[in-house]
C-alpha positions as CSV (number, residue, x, y, z in Angstrom):
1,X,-22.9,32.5,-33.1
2,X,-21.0,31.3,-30.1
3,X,-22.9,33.1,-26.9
4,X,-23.1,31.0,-23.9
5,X,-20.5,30.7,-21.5
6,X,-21.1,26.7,-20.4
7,X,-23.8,24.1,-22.1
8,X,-25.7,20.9,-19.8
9,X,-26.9,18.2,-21.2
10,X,-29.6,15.8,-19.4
11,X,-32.7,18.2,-18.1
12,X,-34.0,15.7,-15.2
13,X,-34.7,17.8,-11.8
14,X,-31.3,17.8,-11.0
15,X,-29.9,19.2,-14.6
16,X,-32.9,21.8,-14.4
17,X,-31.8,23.0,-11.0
18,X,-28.0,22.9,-12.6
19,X,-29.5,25.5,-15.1
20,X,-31.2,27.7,-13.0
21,X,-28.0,28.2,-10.6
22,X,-25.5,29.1,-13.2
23,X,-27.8,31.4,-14.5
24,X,-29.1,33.1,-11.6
25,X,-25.3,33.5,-11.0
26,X,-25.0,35.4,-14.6
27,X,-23.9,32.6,-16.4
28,X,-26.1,32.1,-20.2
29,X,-26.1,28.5,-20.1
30,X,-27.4,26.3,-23.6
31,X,-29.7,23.2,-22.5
32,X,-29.8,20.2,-24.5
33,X,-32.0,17.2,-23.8
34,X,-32.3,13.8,-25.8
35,X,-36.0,14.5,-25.7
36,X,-36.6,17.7,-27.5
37,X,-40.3,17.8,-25.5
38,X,-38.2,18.1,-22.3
39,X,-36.4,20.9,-23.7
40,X,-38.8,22.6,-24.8
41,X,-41.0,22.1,-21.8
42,X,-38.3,23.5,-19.8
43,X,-37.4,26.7,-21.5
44,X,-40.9,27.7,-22.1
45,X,-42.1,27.3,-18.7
46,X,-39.3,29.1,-16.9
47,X,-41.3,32.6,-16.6
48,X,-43.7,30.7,-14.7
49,X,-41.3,29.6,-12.3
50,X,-41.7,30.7,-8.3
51,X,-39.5,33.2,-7.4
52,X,-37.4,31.7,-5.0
53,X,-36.2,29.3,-7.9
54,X,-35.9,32.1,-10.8
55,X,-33.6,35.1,-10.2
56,X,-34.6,38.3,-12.5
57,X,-33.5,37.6,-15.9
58,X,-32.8,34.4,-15.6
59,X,-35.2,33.0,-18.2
60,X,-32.9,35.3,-20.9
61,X,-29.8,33.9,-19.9
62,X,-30.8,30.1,-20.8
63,X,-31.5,28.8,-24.4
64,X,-32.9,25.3,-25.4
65,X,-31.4,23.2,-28.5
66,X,-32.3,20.5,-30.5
67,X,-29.7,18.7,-31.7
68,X,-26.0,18.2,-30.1
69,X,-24.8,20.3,-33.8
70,X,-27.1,23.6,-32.3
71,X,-25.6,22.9,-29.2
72,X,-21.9,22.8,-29.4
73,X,-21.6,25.7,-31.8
74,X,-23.7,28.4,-29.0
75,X,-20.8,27.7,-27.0
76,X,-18.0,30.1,-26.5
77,X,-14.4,28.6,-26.8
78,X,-12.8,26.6,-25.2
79,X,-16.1,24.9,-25.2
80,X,-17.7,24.1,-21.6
81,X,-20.3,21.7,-21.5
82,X,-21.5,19.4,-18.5
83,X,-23.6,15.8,-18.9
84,X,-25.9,15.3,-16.5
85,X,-27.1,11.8,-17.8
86,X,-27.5,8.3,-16.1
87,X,-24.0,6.6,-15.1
88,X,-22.5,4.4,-17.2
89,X,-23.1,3.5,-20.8
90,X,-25.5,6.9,-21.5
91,X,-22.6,8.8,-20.6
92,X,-20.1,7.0,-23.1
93,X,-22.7,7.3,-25.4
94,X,-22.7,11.2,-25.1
95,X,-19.4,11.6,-25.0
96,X,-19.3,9.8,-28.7
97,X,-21.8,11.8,-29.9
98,X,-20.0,14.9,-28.9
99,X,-16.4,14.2,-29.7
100,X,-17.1,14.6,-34.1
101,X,-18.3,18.1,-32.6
102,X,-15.5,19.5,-31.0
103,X,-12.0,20.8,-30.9
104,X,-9.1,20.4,-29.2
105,X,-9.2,21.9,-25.6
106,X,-12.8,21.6,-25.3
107,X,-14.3,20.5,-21.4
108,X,-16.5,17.7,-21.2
109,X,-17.6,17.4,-17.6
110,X,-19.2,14.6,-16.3
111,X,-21.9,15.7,-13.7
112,X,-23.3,12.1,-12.7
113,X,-22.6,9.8,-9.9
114,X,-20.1,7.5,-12.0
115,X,-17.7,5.0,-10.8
116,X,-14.3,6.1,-10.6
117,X,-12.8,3.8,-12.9
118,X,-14.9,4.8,-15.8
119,X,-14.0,8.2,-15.0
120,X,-9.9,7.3,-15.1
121,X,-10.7,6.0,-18.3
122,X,-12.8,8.9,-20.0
123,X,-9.6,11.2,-19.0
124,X,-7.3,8.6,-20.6
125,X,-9.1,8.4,-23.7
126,X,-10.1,12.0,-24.4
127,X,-6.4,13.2,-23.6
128,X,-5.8,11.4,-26.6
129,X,-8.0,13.4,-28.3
130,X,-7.2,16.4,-27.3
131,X,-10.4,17.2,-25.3
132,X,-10.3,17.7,-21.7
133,X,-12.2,16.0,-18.9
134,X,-13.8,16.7,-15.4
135,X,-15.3,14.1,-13.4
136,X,-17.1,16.0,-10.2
137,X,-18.9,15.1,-7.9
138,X,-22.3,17.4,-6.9
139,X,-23.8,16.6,-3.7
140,X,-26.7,18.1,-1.9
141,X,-29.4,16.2,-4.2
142,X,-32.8,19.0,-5.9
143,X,-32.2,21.6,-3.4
144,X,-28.5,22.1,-3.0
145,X,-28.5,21.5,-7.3
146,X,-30.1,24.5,-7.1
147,X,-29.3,26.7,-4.4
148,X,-25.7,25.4,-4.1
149,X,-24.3,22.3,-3.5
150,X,-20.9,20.8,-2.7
151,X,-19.2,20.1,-6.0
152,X,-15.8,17.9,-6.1
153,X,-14.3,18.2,-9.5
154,X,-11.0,16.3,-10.9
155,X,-9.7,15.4,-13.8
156,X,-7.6,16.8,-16.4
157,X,-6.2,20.0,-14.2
158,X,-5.4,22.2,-17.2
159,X,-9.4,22.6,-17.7
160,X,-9.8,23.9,-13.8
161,X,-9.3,27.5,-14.3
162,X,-12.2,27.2,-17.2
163,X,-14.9,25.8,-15.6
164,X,-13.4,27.4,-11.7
165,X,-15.6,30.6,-11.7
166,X,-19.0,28.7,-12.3
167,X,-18.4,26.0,-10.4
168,X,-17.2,28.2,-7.6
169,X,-20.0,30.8,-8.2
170,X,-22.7,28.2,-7.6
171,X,-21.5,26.0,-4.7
172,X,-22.5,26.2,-1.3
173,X,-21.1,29.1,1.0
174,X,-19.1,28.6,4.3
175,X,-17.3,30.8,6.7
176,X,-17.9,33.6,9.2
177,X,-18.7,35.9,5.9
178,X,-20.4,33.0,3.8
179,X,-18.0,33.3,1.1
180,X,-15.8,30.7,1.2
181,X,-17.0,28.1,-1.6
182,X,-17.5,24.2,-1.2
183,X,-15.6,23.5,-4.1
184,X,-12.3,23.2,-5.2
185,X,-9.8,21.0,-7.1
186,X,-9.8,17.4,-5.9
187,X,-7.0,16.1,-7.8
188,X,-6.2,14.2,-11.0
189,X,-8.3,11.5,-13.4
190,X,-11.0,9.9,-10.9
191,X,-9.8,12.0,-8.0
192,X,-13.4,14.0,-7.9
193,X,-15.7,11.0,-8.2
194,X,-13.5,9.2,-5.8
195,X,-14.0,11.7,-3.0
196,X,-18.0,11.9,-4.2
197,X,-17.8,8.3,-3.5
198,X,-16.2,7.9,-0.4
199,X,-18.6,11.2,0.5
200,X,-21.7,8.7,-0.2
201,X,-20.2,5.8,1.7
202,X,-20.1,8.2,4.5
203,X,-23.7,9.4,3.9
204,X,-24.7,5.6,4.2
205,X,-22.9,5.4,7.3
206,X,-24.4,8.6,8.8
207,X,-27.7,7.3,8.0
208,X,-27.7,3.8,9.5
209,X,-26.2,5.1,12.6
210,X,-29.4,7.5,13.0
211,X,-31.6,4.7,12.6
212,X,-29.8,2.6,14.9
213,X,-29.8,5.5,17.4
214,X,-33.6,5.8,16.4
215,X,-34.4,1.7,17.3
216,X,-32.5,2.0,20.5
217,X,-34.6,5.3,21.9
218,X,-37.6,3.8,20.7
219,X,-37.5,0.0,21.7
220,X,-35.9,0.5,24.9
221,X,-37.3,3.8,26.2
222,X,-40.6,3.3,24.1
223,X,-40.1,7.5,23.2
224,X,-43.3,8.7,21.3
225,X,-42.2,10.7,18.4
226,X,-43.2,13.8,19.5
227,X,-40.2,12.6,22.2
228,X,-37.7,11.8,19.3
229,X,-38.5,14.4,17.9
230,X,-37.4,16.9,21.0
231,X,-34.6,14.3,21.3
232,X,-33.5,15.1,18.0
233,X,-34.0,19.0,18.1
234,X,-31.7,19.0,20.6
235,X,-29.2,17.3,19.6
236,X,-28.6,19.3,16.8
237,X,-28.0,22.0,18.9
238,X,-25.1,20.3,19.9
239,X,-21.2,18.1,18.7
240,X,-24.1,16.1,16.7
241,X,-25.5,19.2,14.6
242,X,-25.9,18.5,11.3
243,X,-28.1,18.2,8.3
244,X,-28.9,14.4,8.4
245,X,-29.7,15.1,12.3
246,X,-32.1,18.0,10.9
247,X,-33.9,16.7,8.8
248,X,-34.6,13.3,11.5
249,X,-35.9,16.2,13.6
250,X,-38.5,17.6,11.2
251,X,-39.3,13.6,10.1
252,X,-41.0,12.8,13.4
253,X,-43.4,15.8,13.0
254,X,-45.5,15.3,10.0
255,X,-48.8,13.8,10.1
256,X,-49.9,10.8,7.4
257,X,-52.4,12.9,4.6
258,X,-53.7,9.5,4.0
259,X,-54.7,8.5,7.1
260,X,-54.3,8.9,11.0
261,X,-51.0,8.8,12.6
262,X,-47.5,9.7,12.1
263,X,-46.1,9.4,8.7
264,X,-43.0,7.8,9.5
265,X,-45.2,4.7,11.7
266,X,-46.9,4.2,7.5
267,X,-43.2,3.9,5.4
268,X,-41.8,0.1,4.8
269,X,-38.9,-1.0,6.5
270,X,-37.2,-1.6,3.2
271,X,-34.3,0.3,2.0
272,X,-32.9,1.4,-1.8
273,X,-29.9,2.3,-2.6
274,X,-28.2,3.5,-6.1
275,X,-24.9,1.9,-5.0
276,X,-22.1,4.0,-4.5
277,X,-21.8,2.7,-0.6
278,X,-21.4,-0.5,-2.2
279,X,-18.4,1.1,-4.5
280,X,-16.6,2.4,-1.9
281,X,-16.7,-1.0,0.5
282,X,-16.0,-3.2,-3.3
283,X,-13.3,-0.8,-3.5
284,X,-12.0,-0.7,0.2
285,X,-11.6,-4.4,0.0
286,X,-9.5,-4.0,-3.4
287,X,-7.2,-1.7,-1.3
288,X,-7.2,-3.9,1.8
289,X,-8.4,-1.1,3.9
290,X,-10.7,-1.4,7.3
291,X,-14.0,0.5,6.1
292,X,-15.8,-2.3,7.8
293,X,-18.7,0.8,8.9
294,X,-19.7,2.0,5.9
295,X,-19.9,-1.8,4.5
296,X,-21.9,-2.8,7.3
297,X,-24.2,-0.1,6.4
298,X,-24.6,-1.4,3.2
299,X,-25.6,-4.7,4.4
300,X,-27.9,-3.6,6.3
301,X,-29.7,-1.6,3.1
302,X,-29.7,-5.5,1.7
303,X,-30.8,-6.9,4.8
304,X,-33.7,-4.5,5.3
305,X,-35.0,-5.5,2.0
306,X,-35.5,-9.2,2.9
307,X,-38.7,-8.0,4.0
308,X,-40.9,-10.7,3.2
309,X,-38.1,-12.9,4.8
310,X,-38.0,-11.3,8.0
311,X,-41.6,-11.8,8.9
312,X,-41.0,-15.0,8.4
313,X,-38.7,-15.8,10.8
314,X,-40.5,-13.0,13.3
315,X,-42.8,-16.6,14.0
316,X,-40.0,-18.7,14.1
317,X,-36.9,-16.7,15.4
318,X,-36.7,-15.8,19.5
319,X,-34.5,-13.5,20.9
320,X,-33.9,-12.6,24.6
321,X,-37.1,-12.8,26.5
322,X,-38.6,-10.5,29.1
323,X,-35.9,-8.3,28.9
324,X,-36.3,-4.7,29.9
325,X,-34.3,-1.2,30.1
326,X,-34.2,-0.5,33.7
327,X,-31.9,2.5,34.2
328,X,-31.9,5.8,34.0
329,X,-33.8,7.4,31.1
330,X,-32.3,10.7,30.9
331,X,-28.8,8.9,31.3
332,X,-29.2,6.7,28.5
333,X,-30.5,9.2,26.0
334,X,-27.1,10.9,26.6
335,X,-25.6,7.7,26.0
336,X,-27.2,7.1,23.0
337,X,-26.2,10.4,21.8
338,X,-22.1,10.0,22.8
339,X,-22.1,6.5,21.2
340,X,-23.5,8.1,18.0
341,X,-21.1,11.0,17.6
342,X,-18.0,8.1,18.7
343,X,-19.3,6.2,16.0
344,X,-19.5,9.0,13.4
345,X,-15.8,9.7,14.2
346,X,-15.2,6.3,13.2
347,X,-16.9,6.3,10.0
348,X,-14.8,9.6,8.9
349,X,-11.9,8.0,10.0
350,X,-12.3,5.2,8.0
351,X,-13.9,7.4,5.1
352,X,-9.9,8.8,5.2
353,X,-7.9,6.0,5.2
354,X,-9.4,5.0,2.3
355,X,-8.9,8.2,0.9
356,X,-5.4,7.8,1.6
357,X,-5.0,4.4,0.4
358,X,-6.7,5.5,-3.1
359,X,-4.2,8.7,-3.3
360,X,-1.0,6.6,-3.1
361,X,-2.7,3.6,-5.5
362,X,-3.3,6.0,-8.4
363,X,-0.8,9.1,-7.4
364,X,-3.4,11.5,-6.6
365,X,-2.1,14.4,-4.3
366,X,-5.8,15.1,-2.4
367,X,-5.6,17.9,-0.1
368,X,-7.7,16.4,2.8
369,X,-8.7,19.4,5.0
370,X,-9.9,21.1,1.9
371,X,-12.5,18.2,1.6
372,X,-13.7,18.2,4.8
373,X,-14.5,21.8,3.4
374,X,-15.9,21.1,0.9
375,X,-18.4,18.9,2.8
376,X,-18.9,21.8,5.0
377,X,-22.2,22.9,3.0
378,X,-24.5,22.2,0.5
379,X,-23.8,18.4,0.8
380,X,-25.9,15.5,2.8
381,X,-23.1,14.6,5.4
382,X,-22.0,18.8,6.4
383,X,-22.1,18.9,9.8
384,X,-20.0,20.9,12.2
385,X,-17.5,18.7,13.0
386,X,-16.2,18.8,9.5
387,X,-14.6,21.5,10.8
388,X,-12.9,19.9,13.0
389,X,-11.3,17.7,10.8
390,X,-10.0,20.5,8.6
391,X,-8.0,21.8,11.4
392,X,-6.6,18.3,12.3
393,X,-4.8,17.7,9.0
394,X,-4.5,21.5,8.8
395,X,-2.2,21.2,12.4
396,X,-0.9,17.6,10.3
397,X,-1.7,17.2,6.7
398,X,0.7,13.8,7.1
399,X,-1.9,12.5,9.7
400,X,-2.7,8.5,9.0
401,X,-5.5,8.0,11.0
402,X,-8.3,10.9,12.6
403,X,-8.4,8.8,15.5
404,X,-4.9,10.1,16.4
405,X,-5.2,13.7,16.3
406,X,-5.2,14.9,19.7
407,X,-10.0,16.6,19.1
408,X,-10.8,13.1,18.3
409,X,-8.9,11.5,20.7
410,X,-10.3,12.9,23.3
411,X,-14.0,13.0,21.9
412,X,-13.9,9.2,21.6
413,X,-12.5,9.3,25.2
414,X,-15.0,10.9,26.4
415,X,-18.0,9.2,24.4
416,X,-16.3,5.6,25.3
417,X,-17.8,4.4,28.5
418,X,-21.5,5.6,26.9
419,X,-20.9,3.8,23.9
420,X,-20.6,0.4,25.8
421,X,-23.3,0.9,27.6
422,X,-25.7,1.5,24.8
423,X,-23.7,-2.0,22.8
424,X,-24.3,-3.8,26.3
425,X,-27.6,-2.8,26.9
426,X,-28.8,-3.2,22.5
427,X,-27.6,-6.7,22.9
428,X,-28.7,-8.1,25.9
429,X,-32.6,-6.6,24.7
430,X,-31.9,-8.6,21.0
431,X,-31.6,-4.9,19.0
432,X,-30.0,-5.0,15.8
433,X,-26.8,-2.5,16.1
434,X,-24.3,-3.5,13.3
435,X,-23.1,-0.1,12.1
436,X,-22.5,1.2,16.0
437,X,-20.7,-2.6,16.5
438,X,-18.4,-2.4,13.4
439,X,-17.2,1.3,14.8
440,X,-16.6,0.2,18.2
441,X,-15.1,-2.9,17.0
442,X,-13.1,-0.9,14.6
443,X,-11.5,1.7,17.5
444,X,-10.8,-1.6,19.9
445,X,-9.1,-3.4,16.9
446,X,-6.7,0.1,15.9
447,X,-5.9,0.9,19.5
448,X,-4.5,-2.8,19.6
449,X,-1.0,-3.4,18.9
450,X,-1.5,-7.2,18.5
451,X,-4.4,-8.8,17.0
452,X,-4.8,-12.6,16.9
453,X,-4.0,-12.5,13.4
454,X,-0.9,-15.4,14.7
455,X,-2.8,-17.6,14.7
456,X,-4.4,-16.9,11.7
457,X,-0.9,-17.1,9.6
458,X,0.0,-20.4,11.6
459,X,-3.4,-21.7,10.3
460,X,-2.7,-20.3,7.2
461,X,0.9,-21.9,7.0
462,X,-0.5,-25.2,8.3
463,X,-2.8,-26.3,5.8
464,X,-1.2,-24.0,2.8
465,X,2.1,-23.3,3.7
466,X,1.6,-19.8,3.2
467,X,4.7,-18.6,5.5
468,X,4.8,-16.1,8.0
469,X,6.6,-13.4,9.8
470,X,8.5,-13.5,13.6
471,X,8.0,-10.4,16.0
472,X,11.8,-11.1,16.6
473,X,12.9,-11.2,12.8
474,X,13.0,-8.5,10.2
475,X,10.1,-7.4,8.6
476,X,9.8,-9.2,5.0
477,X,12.0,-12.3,6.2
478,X,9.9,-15.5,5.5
479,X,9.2,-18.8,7.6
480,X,7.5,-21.9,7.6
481,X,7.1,-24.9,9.7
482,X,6.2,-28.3,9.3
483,X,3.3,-27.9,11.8
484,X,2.4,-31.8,11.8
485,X,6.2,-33.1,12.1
486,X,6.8,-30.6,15.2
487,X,3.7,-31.4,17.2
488,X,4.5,-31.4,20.9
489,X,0.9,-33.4,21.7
């Protein structure tokens, strides 16, 4: 008998917390896992649960299967069911298993951090089938999985209204009444795992630029971390509050529980990643779009894990020598501060234009103040400037760059003689700053309107005849020169 109102599939601790959302919301949700163990495992242990995971009667509202036959049939139609399964092949593999099962106008979501493309291409193919498919994107990692995080679905539109009420029901919460949901249509095909995308590309940015800001504080000030850590506190009582800002706060606090010291003194310099930054910059260069921040941050994740590398050239490798901060502390900390909120603009900016630039290469109509609002909670890059930039395309919704809307403008304004002062000063002491250098190099290169790109076409021209354009000639009209015959010298 068909009972449950939406099934998941794939019962690692982000599936579970998946589970226990939708039904402490109300919502009887069937579970399905490849392992039956894991099923099993999960279901039977959920009166044990703490209460601040399990709602009251949410343990009778959830229902393990074991096989994908079990599972299908408990659902009510038109059939609901979400994967929450590794990216890639184990999705396709799913999705085959499930397609003998169902019937037309059935939902497959697709709950994973996938790339885009594969996402356009599930839609394509189960169209043809008669199925319909989400691709969303859930942010806010165990917690906000559980207690509500941002979700970004897209896909085939006609299935929105199907899957809107849970998906709406368990998001994070924004507003003055904490009732305005972080989710909502992103647009067609790839569209949610697109923005999901650019949101981690962002998320990569945000992070790199804290742990610039972090090496600058702490190699030229020499703050303890109990002084980070009041450095920190208060900026997140300011432009710069967020929950990557929080969570740096609380980091410089705890202690090591296996021996003396500060935790964050013990952890390797190495860094993973899971590589959806490096998506989004792959992709950005497919586009021919700027998003020179959020790549740089990526490089640094690769740099940082030359570890063994690096200490070798420590003996080898000199950088300036008796160099030393000399101004004034308090000043500088401010500094620090205004370069990394210029620099954060920058990244969003960018994070936008590519946006942008994807809508008009695959026709997607993205509504981009409602996804600054949908980043507003539950998700690893809210902040409160993302409100901000919902009422800059909410004043334009035609605006091409952030930079130009008149908040920003000013902000970066404002931030700009800080900014390079902290570049100056990280340089001349032989710190590392490549994600605070690509966004200042980013704004000085936009607010340009000529770059020495010439040259770069008459070089281009000279050993390829590749043509060019004239500032004095309409746009389109082609040239070239014999560069050798016409020497003057």
């Amino acid at each position: 008998m068909a009972t449950h109102d939406i099934g998941l599939i794939g019962l690692a601790v982000m599936g579970q917390n998946l589970v226990l959302n939708m039904a402490n919301h109300g919502f009887s949700v069937a579970v399905y896992n490849r392992t039956t163990q894991t099923t099993d495992e999960f279901v039977g242990g959920l009166k044990n649960e703490p209460q601040d995971k399990v709602w009251a009667g949410t343990p009778d509202r959830i229902q393990g299967y074991h096989t994908l036959e079990e599972f299908v049939k408990s659902l009510k139609r038109p059939r609901r069911m979400m994967i929450m399964v590794k990216a890639g092949a184990p999705v396709d593999a799913v999705i085959e298993q499930l397609k003998p099962l169902l019937e037309p106008g059935d939902i497959i979501i697709d709950g994973g951090n996938s790339y885009f493309p594969d996402t356009n291409r599930r839609d394509a193919d189960l169209r043809k089938a008669g199925l319909r498919f989400i691709g969303t994107g859930v942010s806010g990692g165990e917690e906000g999985a559980l207690k509500g995080p941002s979700i970004m679905p897209g896909g085939h539109h006609d299935a929105w209204p199907f899957v809107k009420d849970i998906f709406q029901a368990i998001s994070a919460k924004v507003g003055p009444n904490n009732d305005i949901p972080c989710c909502d249509w992103v647009g067609d095909a790839g569209a949610g795992q697109y923005v999901k995308m650019v949101h981690n590309g962002i998320e990569y940015g945000d992070m790199q630029l804290i742990c610039e800001a972090y090496l600058i504080l702490k190699e030229t000030l020499g703050l303890t971390n109990n002084e980070l850590h009041q450095v920190f506190k208060e900026w997140n009582e300011t432009e710069l509050e967020s929950y990557l800002i929080e969570i740096t706060r609380d980091i410089f606090t705890v202690k090591d529980s296996l021996g003396s010291g500060d935790l964050i003194d013990k952890i390797l310099d190495t860094a993973g990643q899971k590589g959806t930054g490096k998506w989004m910059s792959q992709h950005a260069l497919d586009l021919g779009v700027p998003t020179t921040l959020i790549t740089e941050a990526v490089y640094a994740r690769c740099l940082s894990a030359q570890k063994d590398e690096r200490v070798r050239a420590e003996t080898v490798l000199a950088g300036p020598k008796d160099a030393k901060f000399t101004g004034d502390k308090k000043q500088f900390i401010e500094d620090v501060k205004q370069a990394l909120y210029a620099s954060k603009l920058c990244s969003y900016a960018q994070g936008y234009v590519q946006l942008n630039a994807a809508a008009k290469e695959f026709g997607w109509k993205l509504n981009n103040g409602n996804i600054a609002l949908l980043w507003r909670g539950g998700c690893i890059i809210r902040s409160r400037f993302l409100g901000d930039i919902k009422a800059a395309f909410d004043k334009n919704p035609d605006l091409e760059n952030l930079l130009l809307d008149d908040f920003f403008k000013a902000a970066i304004e404002k931030a700009q003689p800080s900014w390079r002062r902290v570049l100056s000063t990280a340089i001349q002491l032989g710190l590392p700053t490549p994600v605070f250098s690509a966004a200042l190099n980013y704004f000085d290169g936009y607010r340009r309107g000529r770059l020495p790109a010439n040259l770069l076409q008459a070089q281009r021209d000279y050993f390829g005849a590749h043509t060019y354009e004239r500032l004095d000639k309409n746009r389109g009209e082609m040239f070239h020169t014999d560069w050798i015959r016409e020497r003057t010298l």
